[in-house]
GUTI-704355 format. One record per residue: residue in one letter; x, y, z of N, C-alpha, C in turn. Coordinates in steps of 0.02 Angstrom, whole numbers, plus 50000, padded with zeros to 5 digits. Example, Ala and Ser with C-alpha at 12.3 -4.5 7.8 and 13.67 -1.06 7.14 Angstrom:
2
a506604971650390506154977550390506604983550390/s506424988850354506844994750357506455000250394/
# end
This chain:
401
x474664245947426475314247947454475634253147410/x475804258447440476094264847392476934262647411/x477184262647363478014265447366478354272047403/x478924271847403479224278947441479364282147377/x479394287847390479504293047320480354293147328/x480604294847271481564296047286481604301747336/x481344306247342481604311047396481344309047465/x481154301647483480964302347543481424295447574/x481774296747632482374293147647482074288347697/x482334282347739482244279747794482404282547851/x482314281147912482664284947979483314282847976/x483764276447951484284272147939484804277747922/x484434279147853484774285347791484884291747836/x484464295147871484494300047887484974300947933/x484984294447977485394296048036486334295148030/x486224291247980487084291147962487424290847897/x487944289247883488114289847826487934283847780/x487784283847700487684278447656488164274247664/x487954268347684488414262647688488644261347642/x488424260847555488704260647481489144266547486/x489124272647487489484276547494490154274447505/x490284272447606490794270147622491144264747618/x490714261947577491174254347543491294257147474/x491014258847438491314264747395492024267447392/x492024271347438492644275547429493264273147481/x492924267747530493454264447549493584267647617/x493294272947651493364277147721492614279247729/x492574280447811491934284747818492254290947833/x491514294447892491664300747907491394305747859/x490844302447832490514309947785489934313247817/x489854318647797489594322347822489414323547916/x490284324247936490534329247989490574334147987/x490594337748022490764345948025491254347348051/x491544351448019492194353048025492454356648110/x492724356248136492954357648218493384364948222/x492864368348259493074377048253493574377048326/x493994381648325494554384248391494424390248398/x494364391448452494464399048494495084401248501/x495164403548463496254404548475496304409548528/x495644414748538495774421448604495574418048666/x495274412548665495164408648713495844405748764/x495944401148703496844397048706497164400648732/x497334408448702497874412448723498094416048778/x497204417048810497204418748861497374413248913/x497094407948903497464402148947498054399748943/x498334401548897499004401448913499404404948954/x499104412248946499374417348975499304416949042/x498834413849060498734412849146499134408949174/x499254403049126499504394649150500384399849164/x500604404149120501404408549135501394413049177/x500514415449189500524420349271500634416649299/x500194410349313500304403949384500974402549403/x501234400149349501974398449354502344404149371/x502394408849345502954412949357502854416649437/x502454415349465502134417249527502424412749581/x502134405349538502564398849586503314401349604/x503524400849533504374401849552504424407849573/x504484413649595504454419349641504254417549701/x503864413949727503744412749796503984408949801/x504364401349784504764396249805505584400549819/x505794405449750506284409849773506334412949854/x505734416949864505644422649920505994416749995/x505494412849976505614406750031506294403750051/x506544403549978507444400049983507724404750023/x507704411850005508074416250028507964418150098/x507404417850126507314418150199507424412550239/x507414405650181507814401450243508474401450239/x508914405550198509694407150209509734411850244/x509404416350254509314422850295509404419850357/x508904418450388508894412150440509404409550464/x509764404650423510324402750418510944403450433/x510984411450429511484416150407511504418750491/x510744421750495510734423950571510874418350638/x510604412750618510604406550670511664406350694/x511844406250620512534406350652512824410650685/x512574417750642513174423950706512934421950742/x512234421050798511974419250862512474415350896/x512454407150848513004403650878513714407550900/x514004409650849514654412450864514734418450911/x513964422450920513994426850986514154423251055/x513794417951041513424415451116514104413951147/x514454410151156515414408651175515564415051217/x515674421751148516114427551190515564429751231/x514924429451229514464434351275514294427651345/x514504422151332514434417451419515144421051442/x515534419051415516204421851460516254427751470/x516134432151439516074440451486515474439651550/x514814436051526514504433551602514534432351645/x515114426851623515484425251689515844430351719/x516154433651698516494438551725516124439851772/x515584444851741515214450651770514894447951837/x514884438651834514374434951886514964437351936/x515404436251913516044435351986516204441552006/x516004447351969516264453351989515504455352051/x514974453352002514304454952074514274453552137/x514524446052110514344440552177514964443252200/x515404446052209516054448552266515584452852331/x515504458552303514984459452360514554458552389/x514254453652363513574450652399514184446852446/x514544445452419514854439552490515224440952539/x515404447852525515904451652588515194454152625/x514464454552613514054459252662513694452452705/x513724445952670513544440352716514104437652740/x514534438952757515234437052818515064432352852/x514434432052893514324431752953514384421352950/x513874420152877514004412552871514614411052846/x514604403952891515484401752863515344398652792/x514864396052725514684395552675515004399452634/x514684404852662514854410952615515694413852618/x515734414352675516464415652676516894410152653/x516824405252631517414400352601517284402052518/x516674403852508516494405552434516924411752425/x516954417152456517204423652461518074421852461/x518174416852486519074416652484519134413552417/x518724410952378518834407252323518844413552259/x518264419352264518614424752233518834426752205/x518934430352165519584435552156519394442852164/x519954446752212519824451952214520064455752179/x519614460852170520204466552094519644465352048/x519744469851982519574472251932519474466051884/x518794462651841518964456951811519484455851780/x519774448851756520204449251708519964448951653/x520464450751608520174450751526520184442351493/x519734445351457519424438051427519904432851387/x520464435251363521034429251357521424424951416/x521444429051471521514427451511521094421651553/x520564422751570520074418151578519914413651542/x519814412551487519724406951436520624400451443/x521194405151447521664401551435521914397951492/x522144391251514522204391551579522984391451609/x523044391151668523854394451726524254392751692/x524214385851661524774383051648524964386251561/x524654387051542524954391451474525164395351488/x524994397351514525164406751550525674406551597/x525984402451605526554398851642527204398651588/x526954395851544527444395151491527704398851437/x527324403351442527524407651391528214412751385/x528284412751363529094416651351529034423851368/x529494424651411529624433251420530154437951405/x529874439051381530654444751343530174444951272/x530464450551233530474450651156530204444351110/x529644444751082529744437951033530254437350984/x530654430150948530974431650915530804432350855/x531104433850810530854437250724530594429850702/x529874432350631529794426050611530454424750564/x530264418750535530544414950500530904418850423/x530254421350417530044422550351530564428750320/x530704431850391531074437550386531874436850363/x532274429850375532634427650344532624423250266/x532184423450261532124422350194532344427550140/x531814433150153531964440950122532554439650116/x532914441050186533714441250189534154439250130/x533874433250126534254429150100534054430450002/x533334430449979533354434949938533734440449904/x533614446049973534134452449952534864451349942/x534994445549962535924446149945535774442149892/x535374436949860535444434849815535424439249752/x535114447049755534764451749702535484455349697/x535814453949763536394459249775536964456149736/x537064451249734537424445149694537264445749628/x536644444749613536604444649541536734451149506/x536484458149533536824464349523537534465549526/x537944461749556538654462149544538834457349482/x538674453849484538734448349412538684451849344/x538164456549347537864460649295538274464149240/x538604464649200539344467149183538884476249146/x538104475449149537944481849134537954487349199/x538164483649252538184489149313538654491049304/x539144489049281539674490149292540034497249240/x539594495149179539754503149146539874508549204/x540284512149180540424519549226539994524249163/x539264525549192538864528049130538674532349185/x538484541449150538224546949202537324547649175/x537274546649113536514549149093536354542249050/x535864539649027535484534249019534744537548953/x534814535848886533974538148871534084529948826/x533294529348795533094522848766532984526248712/x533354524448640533204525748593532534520348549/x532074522048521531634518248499531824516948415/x532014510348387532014510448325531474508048290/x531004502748321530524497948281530334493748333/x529954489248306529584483648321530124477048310/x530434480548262530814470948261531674472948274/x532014467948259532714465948296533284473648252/x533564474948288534064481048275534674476848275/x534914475948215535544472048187536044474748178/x536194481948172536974485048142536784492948184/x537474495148213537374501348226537864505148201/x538084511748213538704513448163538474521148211/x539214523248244539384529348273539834532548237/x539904540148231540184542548162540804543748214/x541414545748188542104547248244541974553348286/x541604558448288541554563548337540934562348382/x540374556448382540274553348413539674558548435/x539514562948387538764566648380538154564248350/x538304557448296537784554848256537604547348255/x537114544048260537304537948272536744534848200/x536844530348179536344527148124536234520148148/x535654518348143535264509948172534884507648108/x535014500948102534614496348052534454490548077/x533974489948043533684481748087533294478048026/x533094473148049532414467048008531984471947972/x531824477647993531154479347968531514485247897/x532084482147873532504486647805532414493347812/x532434494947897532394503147896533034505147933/x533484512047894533904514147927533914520447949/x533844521548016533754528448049534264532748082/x534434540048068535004542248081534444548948155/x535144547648212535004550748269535614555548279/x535324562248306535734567948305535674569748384/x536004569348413536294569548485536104576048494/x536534582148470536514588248474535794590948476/x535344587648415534864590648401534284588848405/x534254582148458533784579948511533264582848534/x532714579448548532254583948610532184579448649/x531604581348689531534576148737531024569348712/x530624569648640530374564548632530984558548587/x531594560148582531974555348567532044550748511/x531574555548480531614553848364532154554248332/x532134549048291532434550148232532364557748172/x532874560148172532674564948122532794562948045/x532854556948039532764552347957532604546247973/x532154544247916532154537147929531994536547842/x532464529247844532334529147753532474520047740/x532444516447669532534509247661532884510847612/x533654508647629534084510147565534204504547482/x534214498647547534014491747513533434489947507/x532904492747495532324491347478532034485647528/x531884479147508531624475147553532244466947574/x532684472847596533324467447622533644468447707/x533494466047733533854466247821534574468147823/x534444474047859535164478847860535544475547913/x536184473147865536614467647936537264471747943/x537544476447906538114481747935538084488347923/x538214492447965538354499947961539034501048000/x539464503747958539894509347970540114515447944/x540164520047988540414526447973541134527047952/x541424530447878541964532147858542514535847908/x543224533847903543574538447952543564543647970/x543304549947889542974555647893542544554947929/x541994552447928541304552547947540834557647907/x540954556747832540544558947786540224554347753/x540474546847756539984543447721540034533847764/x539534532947735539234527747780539174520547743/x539394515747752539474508247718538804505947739/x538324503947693537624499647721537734493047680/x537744487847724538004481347693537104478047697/x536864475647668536224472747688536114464847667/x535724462547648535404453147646535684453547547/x535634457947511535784459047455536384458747424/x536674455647374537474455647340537744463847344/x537114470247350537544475147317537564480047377/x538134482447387538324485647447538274495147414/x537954499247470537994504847452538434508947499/x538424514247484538914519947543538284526347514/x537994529147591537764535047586538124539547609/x537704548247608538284550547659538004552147718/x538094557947754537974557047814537174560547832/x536944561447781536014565247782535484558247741/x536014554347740535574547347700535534548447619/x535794551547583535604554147513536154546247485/x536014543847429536614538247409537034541847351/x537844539347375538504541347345538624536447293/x538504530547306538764523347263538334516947288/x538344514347220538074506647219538384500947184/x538704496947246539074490947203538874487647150/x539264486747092538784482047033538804476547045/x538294471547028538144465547039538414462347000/x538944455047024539114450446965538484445946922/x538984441646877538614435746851538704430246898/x538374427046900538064422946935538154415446908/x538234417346838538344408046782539044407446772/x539664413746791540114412246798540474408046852/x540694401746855540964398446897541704402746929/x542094403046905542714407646945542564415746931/x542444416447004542114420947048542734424847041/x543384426047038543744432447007543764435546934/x543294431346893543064432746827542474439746830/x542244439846898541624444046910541564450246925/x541294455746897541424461746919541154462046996/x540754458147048540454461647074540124454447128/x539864453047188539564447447203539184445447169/x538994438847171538374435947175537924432747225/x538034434647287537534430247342537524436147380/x537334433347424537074438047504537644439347533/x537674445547552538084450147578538274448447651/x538734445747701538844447447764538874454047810/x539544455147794539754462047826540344465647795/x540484474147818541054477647774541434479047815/x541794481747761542344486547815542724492347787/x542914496847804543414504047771543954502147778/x544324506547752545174505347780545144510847801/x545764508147843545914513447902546324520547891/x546614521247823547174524147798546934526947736/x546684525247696546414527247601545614530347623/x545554534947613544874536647605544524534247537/x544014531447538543474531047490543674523147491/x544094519047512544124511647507543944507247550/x543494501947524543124496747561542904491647553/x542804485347604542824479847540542304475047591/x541984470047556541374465547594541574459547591/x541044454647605541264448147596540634445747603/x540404438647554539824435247532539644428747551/x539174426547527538894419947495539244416147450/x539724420847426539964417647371540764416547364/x540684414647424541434412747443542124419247442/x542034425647413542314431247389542554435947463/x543074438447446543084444247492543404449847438/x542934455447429543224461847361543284467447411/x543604469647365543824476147383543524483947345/x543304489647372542954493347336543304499247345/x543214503347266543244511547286542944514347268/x542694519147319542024525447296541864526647253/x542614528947201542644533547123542434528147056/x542434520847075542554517747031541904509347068/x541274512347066540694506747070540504501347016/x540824501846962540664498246926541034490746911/x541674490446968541984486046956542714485147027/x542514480247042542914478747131543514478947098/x543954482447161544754482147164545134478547158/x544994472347192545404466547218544714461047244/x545054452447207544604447347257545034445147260/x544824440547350545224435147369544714432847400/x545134426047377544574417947397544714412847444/x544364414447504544554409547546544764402547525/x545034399747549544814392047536545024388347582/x544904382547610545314376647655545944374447628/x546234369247700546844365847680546714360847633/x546174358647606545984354147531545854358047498/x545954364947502545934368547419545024370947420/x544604368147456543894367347441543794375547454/x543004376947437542834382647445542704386147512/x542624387747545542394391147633542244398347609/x541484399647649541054406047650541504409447705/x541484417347692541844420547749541154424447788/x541224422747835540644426947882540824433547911/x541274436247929541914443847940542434444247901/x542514449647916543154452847867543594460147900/x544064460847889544204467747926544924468047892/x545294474047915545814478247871546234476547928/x547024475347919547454479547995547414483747989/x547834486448061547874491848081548234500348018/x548764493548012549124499247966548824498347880/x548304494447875547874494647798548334490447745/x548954485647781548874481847725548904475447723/x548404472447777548304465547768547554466647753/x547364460747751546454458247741546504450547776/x546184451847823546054445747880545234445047863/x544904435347878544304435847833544274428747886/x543904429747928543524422947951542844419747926/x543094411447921542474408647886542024406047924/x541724400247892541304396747926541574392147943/x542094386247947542454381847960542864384348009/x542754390248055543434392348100543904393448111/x544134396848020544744398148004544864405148001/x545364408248023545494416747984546114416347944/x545824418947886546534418147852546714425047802/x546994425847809547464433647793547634433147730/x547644440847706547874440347654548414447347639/x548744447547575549134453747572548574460047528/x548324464847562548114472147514548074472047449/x548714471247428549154474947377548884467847331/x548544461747334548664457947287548034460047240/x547964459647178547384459447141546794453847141/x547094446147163546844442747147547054435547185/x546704435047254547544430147283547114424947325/x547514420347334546934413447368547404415047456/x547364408447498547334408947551548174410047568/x548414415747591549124415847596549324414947671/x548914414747738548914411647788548364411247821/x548364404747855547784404147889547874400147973/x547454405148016547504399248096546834398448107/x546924395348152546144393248194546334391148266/x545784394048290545934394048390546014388948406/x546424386748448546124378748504545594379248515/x545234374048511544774371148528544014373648508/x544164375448458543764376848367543604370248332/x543084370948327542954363948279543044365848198/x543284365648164543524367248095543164364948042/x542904355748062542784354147990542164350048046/x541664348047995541004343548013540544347748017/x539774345648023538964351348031539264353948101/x539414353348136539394359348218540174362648201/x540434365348127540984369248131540804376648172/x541374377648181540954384348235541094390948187/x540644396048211540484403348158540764407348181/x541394411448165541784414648175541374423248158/x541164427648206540704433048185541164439748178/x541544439548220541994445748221542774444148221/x543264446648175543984448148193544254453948190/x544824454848219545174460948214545984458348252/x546174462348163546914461148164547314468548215/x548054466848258548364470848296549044470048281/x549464474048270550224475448257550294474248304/x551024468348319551294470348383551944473448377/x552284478648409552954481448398553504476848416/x554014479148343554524475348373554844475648423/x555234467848439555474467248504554964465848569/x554234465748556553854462548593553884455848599/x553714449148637553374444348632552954442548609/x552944436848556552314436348510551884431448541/
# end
């Protein structure tokens, strides 16, 4: 008996994998061959499987659309068929007339022939509608719709509210829109010959307009920020009309003149001083001004800070005169207006509590020397009411007061 040599295997060995092997390593699967892909194969079948399809859906489309087509036609048909029987009819009754006057002779025919109508067909509302509508219908004029009193009633309402309007009512001959900005126009100021006008608003810009020297695009020929970044809340023009009061959100009040160049700048008080006639000058936010009517170069504001001063052109470094509002408890009250009389020597000063209270010119330094308040003013509590504008009037003697 010869042995097997090591290089010569069983048919067992040959045909599969070493069983020691795969108890060995704990898995089979050795010696497989690895599994090749045709990827130009694949790709092309893919590419077909998106011809197929995209072919499908194109012909299921073509199809939808010809059975709406269809669809579409089936109905006008319907909706022909109605008006084209009843003109038929017509035309049957207009034929058959003479066929039945040339057979006379049967009595059939002649009872058909009285049934008839002789004459020209009638028109097709006619025929469709029957005697008795056509019986009822109204003759004469139709009357107006409804709707037409409505308008009516509209137009007098537009006509109404146009009389209400108190801007119709200006007696005005020419009309232009001056443009200042984008935001709110707070103070305007017309100079006395009533050629120049100056506008300030939110956006701390003050623009001067020249009537005379206008065109038709309707510019400003200045525009400038006198107060830097403070909301211009008064402008007025001097009695001259050479120079101009700009009161703004700021303690310090300026006067330009009439090309915008600046004449004077109020000095600003202290602020850690408690009695506010110790002060050259405000300390809070500015309301509104005013000139006198009589002194050129004199003018005076009123604050935040309870103050109403008095100013002169020649002399910025230090107010004329303060006077201090106050209530019937002595307490402090902000003045929101201020204004001069007529004849320049009172100072009238409304607050925030709904008081105006007057004072004498001539004083240097003076608290409340009279004060009223309207009926039916709320004076004291949060809803006191805000007194925005006054203006004092002489009455002559021997008038009724």
């Amino acid at each position: 008996m010869e042995r097997p040599g090591p290089s010569e295997v069983t048919g067992s060995d040959a045909s599969g994998p070493d069983p020691q092997l795969a108890v060995t390593m704990g898995f089979t699967g050795f010696g497989k061959k690895a599994r090749t892909f045709d990827l130009e194969a694949m790709f092309e079948q893919t590419r077909r499987t998106a011809v197929e399809r995209s072919r499908k859906t194109l012909e299921a489309r073509e199809k939808e659309e010809e059975m709406n087509r269809e669809k579409e036609l089936r109905r006008q048909n319907e909706d022909i068929e109605p008006t084209s029987s009843g003109s038929n009819v017509v035309r049957d009754c207009s034929k058959s007339s003479p066929r039945d006057t040339s057979s006379s002779e049967s009595e059939e025919t002649s009872d058909s022939s009285d049934d008839e109508l002789i004459g020209p067909p009638l028109p097709l509302k006619m025929v469709e509608e029957p005697v008795s509508h056509m019986e009822e219908e109204i003759i004469g004029p139709l009357p107006p719709p409804p709707f037409e009193e409505v308008e009516e009633d509209d137009d007098d309402d537009g006509d109404s509210e146009e009389e209400d309007n108190p801007v119709q009512k200006i007696p005005d001959s020419h009309e232009i829109t001056l443009k200042h900005g984008t935001k709110t126009v707070s103070a305007l100021g017309l100079d006395p010959s009533g050629a120049r006008l100056v506008t300030g608003g939110y956006d701390y810009d003050v623009k001067f307009w020249d009537f005379a020297g206008m065109d038709a695009s309707f510019k400003a020929f200045r525009s400038l920020q006198p107060c830097e970044c403070h909301q211009i809340k008064s402008l007025q023009y001097s009695n001259t009309g050479d120079m101009i009061l700009v009161v703004s959100g700021s303690s310090q009040a300026k006067v330009i003149d009439r090309d915008g160049f600046e004449v004077m700048e109020c000095i600003k008080g202290d602020q850690y001083i408690v009695d506010m006639a110790n002060t050259k000058g405000h300390t809070a936010m500015l309301h509104t001004g005013s000139w006198h009517p009589k002194i050129k170069g004199e003018f005076m504001t009123c604050s935040n800070d309870a103050t109403v001063r008095t100013w002169e052109v020649e002399n910025p470094r230090k107010q004329r005169s303060v006077f201090k509002p106050r209530t019937m408890q002595g307490k402090k009250v902000i003045p929101t207006t201020c204004t001069y009389s007529r004849d320049g020597n009172l100072i009238a000063a409304a607050c925030q509590n709904g008081s105006i209270q007057i004072w004498d010119r001539n004083l240097t330094c003076g608290l409340m020397s009279g004060a009223v308040s309207a009926p039916g003013i709320r004076t004291s509590g949060p809803q006191a009411a805000k007194v925005e504008r006054v203006n004092l009037t002489a009455v002559p003697a021997g008038q009724p007061r």
